[in-house]
DRENDO-1510 file (C-alpha; in Angstrom, 1 decimal, always signed):
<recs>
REC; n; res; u; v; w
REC; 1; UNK; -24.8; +2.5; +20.7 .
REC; 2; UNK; -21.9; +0.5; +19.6 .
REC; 3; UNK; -22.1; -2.0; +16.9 .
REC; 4; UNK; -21.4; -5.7; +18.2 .
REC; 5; UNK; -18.0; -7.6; +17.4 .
REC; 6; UNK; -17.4; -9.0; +14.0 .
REC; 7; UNK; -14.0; -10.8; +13.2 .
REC; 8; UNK; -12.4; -11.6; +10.0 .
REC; 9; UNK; -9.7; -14.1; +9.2 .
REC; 10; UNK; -7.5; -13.3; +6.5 .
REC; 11; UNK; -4.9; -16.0; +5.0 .
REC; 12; UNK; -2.2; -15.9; +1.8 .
REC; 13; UNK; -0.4; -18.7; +1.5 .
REC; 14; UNK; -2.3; -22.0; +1.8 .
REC; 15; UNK; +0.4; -25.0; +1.7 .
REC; 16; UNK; -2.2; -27.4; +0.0 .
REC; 17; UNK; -5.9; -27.6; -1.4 .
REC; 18; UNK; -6.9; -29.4; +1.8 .
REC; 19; UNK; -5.2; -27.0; +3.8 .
REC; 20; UNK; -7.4; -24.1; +2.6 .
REC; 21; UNK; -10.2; -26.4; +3.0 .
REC; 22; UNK; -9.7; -26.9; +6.2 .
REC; 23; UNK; -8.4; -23.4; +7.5 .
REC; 24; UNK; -11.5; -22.2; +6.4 .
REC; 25; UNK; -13.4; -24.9; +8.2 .
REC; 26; UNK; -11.3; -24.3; +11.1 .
REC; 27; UNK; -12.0; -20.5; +11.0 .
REC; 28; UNK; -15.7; -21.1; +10.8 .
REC; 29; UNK; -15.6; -23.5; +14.1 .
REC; 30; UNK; -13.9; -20.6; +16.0 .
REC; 31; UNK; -16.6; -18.3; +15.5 .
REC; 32; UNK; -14.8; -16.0; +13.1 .
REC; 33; UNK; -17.5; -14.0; +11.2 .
REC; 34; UNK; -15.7; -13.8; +7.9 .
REC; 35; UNK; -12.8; -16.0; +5.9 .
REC; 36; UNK; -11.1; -13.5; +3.3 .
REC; 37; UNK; -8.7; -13.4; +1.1 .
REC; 38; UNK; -6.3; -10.2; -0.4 .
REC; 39; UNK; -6.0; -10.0; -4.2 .
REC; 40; UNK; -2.0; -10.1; -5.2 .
REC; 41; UNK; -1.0; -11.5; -8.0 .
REC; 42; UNK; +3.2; -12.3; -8.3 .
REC; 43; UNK; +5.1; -14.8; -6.8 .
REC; 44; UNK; +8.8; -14.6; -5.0 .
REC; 45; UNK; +11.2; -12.9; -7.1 .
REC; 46; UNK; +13.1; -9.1; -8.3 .
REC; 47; UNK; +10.0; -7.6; -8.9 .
REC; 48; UNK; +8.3; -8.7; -5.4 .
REC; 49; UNK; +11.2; -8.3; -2.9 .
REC; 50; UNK; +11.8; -4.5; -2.6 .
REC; 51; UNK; +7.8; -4.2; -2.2 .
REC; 52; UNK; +8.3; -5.5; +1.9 .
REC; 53; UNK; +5.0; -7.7; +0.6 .
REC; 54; UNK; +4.3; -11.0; +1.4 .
REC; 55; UNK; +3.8; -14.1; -1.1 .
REC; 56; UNK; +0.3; -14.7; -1.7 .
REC; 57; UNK; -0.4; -18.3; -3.4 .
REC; 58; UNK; -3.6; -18.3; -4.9 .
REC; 59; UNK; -5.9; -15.8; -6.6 .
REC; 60; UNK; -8.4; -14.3; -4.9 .
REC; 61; UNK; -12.0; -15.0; -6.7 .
REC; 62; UNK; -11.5; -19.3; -7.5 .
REC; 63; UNK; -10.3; -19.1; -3.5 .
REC; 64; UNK; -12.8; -17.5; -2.3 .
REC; 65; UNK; -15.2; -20.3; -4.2 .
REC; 66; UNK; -13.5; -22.7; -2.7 .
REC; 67; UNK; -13.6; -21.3; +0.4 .
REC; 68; UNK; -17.4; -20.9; +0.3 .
REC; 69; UNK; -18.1; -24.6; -0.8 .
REC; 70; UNK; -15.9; -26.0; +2.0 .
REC; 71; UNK; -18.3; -23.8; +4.9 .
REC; 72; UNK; -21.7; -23.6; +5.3 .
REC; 73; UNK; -22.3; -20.3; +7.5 .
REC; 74; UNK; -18.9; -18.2; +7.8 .
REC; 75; UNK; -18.6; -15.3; +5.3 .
REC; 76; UNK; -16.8; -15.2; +2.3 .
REC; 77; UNK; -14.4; -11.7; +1.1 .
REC; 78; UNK; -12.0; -10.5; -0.7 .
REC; 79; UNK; -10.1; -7.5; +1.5 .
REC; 80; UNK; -9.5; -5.9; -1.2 .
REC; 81; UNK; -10.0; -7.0; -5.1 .
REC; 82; UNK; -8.0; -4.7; -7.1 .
REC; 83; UNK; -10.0; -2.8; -9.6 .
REC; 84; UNK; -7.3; -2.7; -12.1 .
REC; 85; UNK; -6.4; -6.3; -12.2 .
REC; 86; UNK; -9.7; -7.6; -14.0 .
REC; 87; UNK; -12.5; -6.3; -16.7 .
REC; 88; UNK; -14.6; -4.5; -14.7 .
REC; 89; UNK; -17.6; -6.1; -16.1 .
REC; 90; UNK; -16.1; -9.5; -15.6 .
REC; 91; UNK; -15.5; -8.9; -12.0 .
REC; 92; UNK; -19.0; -7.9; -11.1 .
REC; 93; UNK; -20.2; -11.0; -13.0 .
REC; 94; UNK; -17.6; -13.2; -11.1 .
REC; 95; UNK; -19.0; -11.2; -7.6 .
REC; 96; UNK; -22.6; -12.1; -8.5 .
REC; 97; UNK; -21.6; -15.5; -9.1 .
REC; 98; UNK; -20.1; -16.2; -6.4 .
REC; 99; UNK; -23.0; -14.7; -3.9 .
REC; 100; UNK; -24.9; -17.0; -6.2 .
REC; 101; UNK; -23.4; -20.1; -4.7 .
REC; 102; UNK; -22.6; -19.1; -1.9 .
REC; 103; UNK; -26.4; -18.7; -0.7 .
REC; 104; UNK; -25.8; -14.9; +0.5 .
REC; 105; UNK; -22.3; -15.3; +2.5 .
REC; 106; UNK; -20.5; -12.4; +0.0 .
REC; 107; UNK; -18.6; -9.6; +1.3 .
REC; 108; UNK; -17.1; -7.6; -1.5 .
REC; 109; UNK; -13.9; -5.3; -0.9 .
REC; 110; UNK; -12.7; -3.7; -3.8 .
REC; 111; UNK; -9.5; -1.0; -3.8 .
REC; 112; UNK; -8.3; +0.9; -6.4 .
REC; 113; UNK; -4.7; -0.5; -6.5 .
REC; 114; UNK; -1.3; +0.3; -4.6 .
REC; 115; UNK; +1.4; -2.5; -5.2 .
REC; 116; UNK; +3.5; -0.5; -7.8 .
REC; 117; UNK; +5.9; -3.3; -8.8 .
REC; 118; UNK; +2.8; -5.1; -9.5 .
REC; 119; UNK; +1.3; -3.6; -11.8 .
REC; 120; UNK; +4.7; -3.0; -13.4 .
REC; 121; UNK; +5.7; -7.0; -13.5 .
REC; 122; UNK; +2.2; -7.7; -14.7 .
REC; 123; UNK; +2.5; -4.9; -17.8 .
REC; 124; UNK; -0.3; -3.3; -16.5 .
REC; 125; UNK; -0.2; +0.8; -16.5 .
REC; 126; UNK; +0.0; +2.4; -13.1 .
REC; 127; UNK; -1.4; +5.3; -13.6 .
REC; 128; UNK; -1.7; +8.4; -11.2 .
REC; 129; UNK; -3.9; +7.4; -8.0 .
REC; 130; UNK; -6.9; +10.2; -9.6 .
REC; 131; UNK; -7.4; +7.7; -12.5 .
REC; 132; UNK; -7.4; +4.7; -10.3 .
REC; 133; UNK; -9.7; +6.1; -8.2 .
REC; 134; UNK; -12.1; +7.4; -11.2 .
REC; 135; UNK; -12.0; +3.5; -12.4 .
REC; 136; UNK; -13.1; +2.8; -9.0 .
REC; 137; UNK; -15.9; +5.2; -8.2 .
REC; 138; UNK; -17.2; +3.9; -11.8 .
REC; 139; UNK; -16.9; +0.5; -11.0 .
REC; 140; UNK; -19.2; +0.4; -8.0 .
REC; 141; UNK; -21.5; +2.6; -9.6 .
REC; 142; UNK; -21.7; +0.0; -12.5 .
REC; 143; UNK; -21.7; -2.9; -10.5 .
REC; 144; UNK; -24.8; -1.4; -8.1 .
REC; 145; UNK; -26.8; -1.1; -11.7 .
REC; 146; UNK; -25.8; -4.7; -12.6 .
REC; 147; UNK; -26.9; -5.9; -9.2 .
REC; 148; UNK; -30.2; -4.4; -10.1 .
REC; 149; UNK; -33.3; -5.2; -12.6 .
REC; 150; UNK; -33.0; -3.5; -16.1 .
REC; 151; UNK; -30.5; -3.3; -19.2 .
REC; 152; UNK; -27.0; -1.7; -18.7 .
REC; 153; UNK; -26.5; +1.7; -20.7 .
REC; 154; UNK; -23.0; +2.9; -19.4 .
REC; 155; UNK; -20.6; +3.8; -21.9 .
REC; 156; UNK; -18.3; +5.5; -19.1 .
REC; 157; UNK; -14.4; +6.3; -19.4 .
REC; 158; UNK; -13.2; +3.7; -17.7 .
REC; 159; UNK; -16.1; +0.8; -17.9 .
REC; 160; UNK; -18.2; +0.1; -21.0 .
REC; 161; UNK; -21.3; -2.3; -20.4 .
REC; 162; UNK; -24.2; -1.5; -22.7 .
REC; 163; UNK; -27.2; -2.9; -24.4 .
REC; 164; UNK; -27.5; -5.7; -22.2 .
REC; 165; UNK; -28.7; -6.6; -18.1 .
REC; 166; UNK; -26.3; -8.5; -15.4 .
REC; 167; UNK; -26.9; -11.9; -14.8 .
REC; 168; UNK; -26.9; -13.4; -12.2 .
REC; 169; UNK; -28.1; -11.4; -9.6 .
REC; 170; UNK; -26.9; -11.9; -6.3 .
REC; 171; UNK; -28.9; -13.3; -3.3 .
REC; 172; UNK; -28.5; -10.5; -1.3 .
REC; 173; UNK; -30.0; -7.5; -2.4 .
REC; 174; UNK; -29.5; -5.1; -3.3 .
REC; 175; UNK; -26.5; -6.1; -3.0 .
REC; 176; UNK; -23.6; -7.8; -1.0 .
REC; 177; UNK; -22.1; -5.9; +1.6 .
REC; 178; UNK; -19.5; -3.4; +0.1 .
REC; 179; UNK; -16.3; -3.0; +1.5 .
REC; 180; UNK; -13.9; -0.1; +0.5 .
REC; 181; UNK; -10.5; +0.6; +2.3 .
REC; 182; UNK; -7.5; +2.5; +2.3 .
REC; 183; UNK; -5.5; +5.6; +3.8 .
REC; 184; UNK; -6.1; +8.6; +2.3 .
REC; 185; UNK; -8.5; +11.5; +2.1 .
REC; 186; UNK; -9.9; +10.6; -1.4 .
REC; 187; UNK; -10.6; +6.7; -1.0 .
REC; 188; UNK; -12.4; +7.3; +2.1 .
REC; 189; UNK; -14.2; +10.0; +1.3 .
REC; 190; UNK; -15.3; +7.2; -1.9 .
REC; 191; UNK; -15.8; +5.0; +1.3 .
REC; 192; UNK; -18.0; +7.0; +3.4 .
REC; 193; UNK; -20.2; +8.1; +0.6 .
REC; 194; UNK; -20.1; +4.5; -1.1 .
REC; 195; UNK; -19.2; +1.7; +1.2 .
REC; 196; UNK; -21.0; -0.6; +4.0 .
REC; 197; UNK; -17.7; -1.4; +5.8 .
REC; 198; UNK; -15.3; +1.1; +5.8 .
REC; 199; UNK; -11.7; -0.3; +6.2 .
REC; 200; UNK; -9.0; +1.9; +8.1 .
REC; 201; UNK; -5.8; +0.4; +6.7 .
REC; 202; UNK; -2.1; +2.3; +5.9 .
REC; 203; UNK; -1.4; +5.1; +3.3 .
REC; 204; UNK; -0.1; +3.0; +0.8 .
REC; 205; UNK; +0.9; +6.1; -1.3 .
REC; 206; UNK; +4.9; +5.2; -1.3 .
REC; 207; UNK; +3.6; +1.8; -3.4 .
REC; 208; UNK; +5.8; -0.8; -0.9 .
REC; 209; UNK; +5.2; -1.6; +3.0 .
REC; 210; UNK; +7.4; +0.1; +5.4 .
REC; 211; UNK; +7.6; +2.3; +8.1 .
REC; 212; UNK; +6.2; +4.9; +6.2 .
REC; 213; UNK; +3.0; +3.2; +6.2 .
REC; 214; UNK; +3.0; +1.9; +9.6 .
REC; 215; UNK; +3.9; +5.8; +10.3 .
REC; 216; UNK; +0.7; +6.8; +8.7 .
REC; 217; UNK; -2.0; +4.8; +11.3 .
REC; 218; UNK; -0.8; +5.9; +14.7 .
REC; 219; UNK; -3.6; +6.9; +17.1 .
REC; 220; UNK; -3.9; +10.3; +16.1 .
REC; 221; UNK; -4.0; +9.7; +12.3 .
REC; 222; UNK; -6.1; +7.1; +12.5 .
REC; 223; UNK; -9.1; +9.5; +14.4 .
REC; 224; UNK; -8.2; +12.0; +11.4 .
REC; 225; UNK; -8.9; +9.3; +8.9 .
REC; 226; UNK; -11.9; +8.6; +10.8 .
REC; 227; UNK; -13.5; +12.2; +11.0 .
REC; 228; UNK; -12.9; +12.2; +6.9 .
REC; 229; UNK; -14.9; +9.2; +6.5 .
REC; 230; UNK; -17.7; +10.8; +9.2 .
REC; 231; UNK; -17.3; +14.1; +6.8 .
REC; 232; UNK; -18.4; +12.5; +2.9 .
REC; 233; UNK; -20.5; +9.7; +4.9 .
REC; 234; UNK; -22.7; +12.9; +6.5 .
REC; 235; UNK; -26.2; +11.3; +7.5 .
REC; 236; UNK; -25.1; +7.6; +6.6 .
REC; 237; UNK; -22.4; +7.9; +9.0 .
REC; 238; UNK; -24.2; +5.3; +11.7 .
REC; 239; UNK; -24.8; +2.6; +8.7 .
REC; 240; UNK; -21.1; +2.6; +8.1 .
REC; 241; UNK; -19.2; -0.5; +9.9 .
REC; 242; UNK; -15.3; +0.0; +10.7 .
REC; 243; UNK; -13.0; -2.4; +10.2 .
REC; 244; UNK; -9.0; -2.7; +11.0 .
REC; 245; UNK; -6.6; -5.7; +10.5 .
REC; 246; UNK; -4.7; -6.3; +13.3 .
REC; 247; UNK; -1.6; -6.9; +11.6 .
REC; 248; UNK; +0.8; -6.4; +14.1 .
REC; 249; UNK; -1.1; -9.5; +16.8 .
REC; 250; UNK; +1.1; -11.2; +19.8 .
REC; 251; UNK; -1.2; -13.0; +22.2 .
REC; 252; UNK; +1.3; -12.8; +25.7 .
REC; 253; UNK; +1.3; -15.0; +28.6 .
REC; 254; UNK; +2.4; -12.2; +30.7 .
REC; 255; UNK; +3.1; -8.5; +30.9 .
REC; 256; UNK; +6.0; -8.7; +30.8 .
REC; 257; UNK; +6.7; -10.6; +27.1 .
REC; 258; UNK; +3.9; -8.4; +25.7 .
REC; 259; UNK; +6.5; -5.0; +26.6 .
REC; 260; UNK; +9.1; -6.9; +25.3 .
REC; 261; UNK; +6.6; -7.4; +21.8 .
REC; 262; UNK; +5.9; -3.7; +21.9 .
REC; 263; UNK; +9.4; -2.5; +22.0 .
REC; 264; UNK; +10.8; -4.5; +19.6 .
REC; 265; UNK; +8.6; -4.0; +17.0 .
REC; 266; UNK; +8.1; +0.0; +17.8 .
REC; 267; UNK; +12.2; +0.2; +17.2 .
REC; 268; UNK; +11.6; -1.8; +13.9 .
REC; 269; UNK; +8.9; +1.0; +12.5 .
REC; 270; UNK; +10.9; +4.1; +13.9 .
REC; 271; UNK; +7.8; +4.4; +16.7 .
REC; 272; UNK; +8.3; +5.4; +20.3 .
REC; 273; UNK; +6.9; +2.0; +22.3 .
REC; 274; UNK; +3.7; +3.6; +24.0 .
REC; 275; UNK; +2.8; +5.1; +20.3 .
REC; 276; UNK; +3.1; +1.6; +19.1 .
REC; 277; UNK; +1.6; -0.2; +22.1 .
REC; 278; UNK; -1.9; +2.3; +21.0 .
REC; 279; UNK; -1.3; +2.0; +17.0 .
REC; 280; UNK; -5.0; +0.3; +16.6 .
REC; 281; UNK; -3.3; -2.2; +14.1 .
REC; 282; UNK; -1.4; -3.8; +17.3 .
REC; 283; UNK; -2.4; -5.9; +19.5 .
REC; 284; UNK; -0.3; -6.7; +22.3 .
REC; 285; UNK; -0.8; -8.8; +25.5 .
REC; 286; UNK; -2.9; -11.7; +27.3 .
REC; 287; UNK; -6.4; -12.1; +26.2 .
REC; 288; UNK; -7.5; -10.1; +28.8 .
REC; 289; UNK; -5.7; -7.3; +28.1 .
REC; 290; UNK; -6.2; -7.9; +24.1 .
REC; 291; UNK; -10.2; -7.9; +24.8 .
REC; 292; UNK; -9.7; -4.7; +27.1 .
REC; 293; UNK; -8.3; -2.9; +24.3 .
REC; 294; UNK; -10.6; -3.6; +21.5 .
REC; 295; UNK; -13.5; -2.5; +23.6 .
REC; 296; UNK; -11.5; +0.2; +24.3 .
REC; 297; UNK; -10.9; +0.8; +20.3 .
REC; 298; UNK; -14.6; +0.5; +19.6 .
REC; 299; UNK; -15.7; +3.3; +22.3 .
REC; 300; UNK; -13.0; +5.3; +20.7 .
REC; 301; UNK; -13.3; +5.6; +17.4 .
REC; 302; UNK; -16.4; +2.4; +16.4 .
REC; 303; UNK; -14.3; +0.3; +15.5 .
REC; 304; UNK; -16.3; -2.9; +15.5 .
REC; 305; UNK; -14.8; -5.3; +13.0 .
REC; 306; UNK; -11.2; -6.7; +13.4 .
REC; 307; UNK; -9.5; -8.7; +10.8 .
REC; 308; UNK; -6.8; -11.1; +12.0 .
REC; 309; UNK; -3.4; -12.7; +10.4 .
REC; 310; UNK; -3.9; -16.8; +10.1 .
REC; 311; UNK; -0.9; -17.3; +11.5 .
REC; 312; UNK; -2.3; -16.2; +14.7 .
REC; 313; UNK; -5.7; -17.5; +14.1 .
REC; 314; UNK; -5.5; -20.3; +17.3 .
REC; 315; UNK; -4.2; -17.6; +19.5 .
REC; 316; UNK; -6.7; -15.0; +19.3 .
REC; 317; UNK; -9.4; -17.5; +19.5 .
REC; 318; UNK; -10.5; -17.2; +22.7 .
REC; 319; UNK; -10.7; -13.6; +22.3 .
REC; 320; UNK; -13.3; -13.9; +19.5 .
REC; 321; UNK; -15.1; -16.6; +21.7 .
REC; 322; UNK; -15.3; -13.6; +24.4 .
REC; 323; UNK; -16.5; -10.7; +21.8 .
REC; 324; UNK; -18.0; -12.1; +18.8 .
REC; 325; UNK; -21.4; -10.7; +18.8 .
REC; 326; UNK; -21.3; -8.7; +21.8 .
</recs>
C-alpha cells in the first residue's frame, strides 16, 4: 500500500525578517506538510562561485525557530544540518530545543557534509567522506541516547558527552522524525538502517553542483539507490518514507512549453530530453500532467514525499491541494 502525499517547501534566501515570516505562513496556508531550510554557511564570493551553489542567507537552526513561532501546525526541518559544522553535543541540544517550542512539529535531517569549498573558507578540515560518515553514524547514535532517560557515558572518537543526561527532551518521542539523505552506497545504507525519511538526492562526491551530479539521479540510478536503501533497511524497509526535491520544477500551461522546459534544461546537464523529462528530480508540465507523474513516481519506486523550490511555491500549489494526504 502506498504511503499518502507529504510536501515540503524548502527556501534560502529570505529578502527580510517579515518575509520569512510570511513565506512560512504562506506555505502553511497551501497545505504544504513541512517548511525547511538547508544548512550553508558562506555568502557570495571566490570561495562560493566555482561550487554552482546557491546563496543561502540565514543559518539554519535560529530560522528554523523563527519559522516555527510564526506557524502553528506546518512542520519545521532542516534538509540537511551538516554534522561537521557544529559540536555535536550542541546540536542535539539545539534539536531538542527546538522540538521543545515547537510543540512536536521537528523534523531533523542531518548529512555528513559535501560543500568542499566550504569547509575550506570556514577553516574547517574536510576530511575523507569515511570519517565524515563515522562522525555521522556517532552522532545519531548519541543524539537517540540524549533523546532518551538516563546519564550520557560516550566517550566515542568523534563525540564526547559523558557524566551527565540531555536536557530537554523533545516532545516527540522517542524522538523527532529523522531524516538522512544523500547519493551514495554508504550514506544510504546509514539511512536505511538509521533513518525515518530517507532522502534520494545527487552524489555529491565531486564537492560542487554540476552535471556530474544531475548525471548521477536519472531513472535508473535512482531505482539502484533505492534497492541499497531496501538492502541495509532489511525488515524496516515499509517504515522508511522517501523523499526527493524536485529541483528541476516548471508548472506549463501547455505541452508544448513543458517540451520546450525539458529540452533546454536536458542540453544544459549533457542529458538526452526523454532521460531528463523521467529524472524524478524534474517535474515538467501542466498540473495535470505534474500530478500524473508523481503518482506515477510513487507506484514506481515509493516515493511519497516531494520537497519543492520556493520560487515555485505558488505554482505547484494546486498540485499539493490535489495530493496532499492522498
Amino acid at each position: 500500500m502506498s504511503r499518502p502525499f507529504r510536501f515540503g517547501l524548502q527556501s534560502y534566501a529570505p529578502t527580510s525578517a517579515a518575509g520569512w515570516r510570511a513565506q512560512a505562513r504562506r506555505a502553511e496556508a497551501l497545505g504544504f506538510d513541512v517548511f525547511t531550510v538547508a544548512d550553508h554557511v558562506i555568502g557570495p564570493g571566490p570561495a562560493l562561485e566555482p561550487t554552482g551553489h546557491p546563496v543561502q542567507t540565514v543559518a539554519a537552526i535560529p530560522a528554523m525557530g523563527v519559522a516555527a513561532e510564526a506557524t502553528s501546525t506546518i512542520r519545521i526541518g532542516s534538509r540537511v544540518l551538516c554534522t561537521d559544522y557544529r559540536n555535536p553535543v550542541m546540536l542535539i541540544k539545539e534539536l531538542a530545543t527546538l522540538d521543545f517550542f515547537s510543540g512536536g512539529r521537528l523534523e531533523i535531517g542531518l548529512g555528513a557534509g559535501w560543500l568542499e569549498n566550504e569547509y575550506a573558507a570556514m577553516g574547517i578540515p574536510f576530511q575523507r567522506a569515511g570519517v565524515r560518515l563515522d562522525r555521522l553514524e556517532e552522532t545519531i547514535a548519541v543524539m537517540r541516547s540524549s533523546f532518551a532517560d538516563g546519564q550520557l557515558d560516550h566517550a566515542g572518537e568523534h563525540v564526547h558527552a559523558v557524566g551527565f543526561e540531555a536536557v530537554p527532551k523533545p516532545v516527540q518521542r522517542p524522538n523527532p522524525p529523522l531524516m538522512i539523505g544523500g547519493g551514495s552506497p554508504r550514506i544510504l545504507g546509514i539511512a536505511g538502517r538509521e533513518a525515518d525519511i530517507v532522502s534520494l538526492n545527487f552524489d555529491n562526491s565531486s564537492g560542487r553542483l554540476g552535471a556530474a551530479g544531475v548525471g548521477s539521479s536519472t531513472a535508473s540510478l535512482t531505482a539502484q539507490k533505492i534497492d541499497w536503501i531496501k538492502s541495509a533497511a532489511c525488515d524496516r524497509w515499509s517504515d522508511i518514507e522517501l523523499e526527493i526535491a524536485a529541483y528541476f520544477t516548471v508548472i506549463t500551461d501547455d505541452g508544448t512549453d513543458a517540451n520546450h522546459s525539458v529540452t533546454t534544461m536536458a542540453a544544459m546537464f549533457g542529458l538526452a530530453p526523454d532521460e531528463f523529462a523521467e529524472h524524478p528530480h524534474a517535474l515538467v508540465g501542466t498540473v495535470e500532467s505534474a500530478v500524473d507523474q508523481l503518482v506515477e513516481r510513487r507506484d514506481r519506486y515509493g516515493i511519497s514525499y516531494i520537497t519543492f523550490g520556493a520560487s515555485v511555491m505558488e505554482a505547484v500549489a494546486p498540485i499539493v491541494a490535489r495530493l496532499a494526504g492522498t
